[in-house]
C-alpha positions as CSV (number, residue, x, y, z in Angstrom):
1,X,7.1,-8.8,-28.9
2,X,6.8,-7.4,-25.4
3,X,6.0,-3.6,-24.5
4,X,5.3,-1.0,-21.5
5,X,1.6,-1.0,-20.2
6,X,0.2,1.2,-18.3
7,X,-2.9,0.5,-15.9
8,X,-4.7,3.5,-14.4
9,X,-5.2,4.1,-10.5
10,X,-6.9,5.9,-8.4
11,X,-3.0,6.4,-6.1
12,X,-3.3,10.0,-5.8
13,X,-0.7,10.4,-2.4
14,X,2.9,10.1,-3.1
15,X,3.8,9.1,0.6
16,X,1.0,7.0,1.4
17,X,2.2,4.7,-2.2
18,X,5.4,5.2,-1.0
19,X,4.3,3.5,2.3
20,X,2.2,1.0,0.6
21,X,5.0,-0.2,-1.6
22,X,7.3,-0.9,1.6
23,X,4.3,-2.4,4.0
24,X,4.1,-5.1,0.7
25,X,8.0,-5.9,1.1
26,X,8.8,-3.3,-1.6
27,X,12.1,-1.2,-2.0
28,X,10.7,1.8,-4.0
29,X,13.0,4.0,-5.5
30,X,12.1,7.7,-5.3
31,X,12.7,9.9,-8.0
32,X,12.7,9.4,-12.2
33,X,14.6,6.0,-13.1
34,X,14.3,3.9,-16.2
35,X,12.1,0.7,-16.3
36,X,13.8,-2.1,-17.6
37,X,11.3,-3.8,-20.0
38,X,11.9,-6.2,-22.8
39,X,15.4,-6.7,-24.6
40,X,16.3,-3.6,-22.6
41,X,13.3,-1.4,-23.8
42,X,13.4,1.0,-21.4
43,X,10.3,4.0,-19.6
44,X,11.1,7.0,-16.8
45,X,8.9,6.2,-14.2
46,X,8.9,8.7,-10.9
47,X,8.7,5.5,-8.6
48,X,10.6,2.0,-9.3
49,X,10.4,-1.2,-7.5
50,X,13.4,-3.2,-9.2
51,X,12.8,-6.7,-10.7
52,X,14.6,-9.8,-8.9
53,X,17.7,-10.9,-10.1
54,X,16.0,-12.4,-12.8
55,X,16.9,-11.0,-15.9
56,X,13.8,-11.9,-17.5
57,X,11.6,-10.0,-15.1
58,X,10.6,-6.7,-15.6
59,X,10.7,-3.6,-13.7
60,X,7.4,-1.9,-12.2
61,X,7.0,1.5,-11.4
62,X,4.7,4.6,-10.9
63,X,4.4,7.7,-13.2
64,X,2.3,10.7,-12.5
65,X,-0.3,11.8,-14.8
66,X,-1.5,15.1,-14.5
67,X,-4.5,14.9,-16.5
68,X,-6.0,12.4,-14.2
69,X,-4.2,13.7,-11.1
70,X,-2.9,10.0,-9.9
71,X,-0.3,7.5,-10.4
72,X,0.1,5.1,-13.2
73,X,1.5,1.8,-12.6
74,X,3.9,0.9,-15.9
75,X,5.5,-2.4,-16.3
76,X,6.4,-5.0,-19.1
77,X,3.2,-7.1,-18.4
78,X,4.6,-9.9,-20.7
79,X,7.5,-9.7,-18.4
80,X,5.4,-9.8,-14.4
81,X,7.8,-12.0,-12.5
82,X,5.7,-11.2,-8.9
83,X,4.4,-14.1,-6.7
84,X,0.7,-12.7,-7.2
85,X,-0.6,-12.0,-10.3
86,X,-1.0,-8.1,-11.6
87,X,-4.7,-7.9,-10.5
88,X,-4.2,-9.2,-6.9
89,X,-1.1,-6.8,-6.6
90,X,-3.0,-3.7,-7.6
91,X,-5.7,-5.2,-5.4
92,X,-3.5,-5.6,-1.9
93,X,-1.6,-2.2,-3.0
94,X,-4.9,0.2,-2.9
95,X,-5.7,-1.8,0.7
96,X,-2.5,-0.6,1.8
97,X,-2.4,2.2,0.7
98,X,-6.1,3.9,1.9
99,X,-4.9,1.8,5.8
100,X,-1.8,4.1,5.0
101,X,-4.2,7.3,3.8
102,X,-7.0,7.0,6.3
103,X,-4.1,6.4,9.1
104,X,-2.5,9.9,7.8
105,X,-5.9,12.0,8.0
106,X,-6.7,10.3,11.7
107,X,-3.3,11.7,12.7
108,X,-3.9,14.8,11.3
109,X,-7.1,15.6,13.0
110,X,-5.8,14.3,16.6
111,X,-7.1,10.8,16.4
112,X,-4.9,7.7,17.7
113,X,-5.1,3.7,16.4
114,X,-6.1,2.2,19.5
115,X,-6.8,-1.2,17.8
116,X,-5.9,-2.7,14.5
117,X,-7.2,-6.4,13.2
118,X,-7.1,-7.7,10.1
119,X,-10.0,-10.6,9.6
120,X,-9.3,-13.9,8.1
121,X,-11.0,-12.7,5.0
122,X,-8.1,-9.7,4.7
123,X,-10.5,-6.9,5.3
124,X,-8.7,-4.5,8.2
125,X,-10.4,-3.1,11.1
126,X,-9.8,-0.1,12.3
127,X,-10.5,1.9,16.1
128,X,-9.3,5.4,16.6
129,X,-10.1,7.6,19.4
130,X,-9.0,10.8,20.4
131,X,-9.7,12.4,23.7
132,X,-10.9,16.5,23.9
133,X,-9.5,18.0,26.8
């Protein structure tokens, strides 16, 4: 029999996930939704990325925890359905998602991307600048 797993994270930023999710090709769904899981189990999760049309597949999303103060990932792990298996997933999502946070906190102080290349082996490079005047 199938079930709900969760996997810790350290996803602490609701917009930069958010981000993350949709720089991976995601549709994330804001707000509490039901996971679909095994033979219609279902789990409220406070971000959903929908399974494909197959009906076997299961749902992911993203719950808060407030003991650990970040994001859960919860999914039917009997059930994964991706192209990539759970591991690399999580692995590509925190890339993306401290690009997306480090690319928030350079904005905020005043600094601009003035060149962005990822390397062969998928690590990104980053320049900022920001001119004082």
């Amino acid at each position: 029999m199938s079930h709900f797993s969760t996997v810790k994270t350290e996803l602490r930023d609701r917009t930069a996930l958010i981000d993350a999710l949709r720089d991976l090709g995601h549709s994330p769904c804001d707000g509490e939704r039901p996971l679909r899981g095994y033979r219609g189990q279902t789990v409220v999760a406070d971000l959903t990325i929908a399974a494909s049309d197959d009906a076997s597949a299961a749902d992911i999303g993203f719950r808060w925890n407030a003991a650990t103060a970040s994001y859960e990932l919860v999914t039917d792990l009997d059930l994964w359905r991706r192209p990539v298996p759970v591991e690399r997933f999580l692995s590509q999502l925190t890339q993306r998602y401290a690009l997306r946070s480090i690319l928030a906190a350079s904005a905020e102080e005043g600094f601009q991307v003035s060149e962005q290349r990822q390397a062969a082996d998928g690590s990104i490079e980053l320049v900022v600048t920001r001119w004082d005047g």
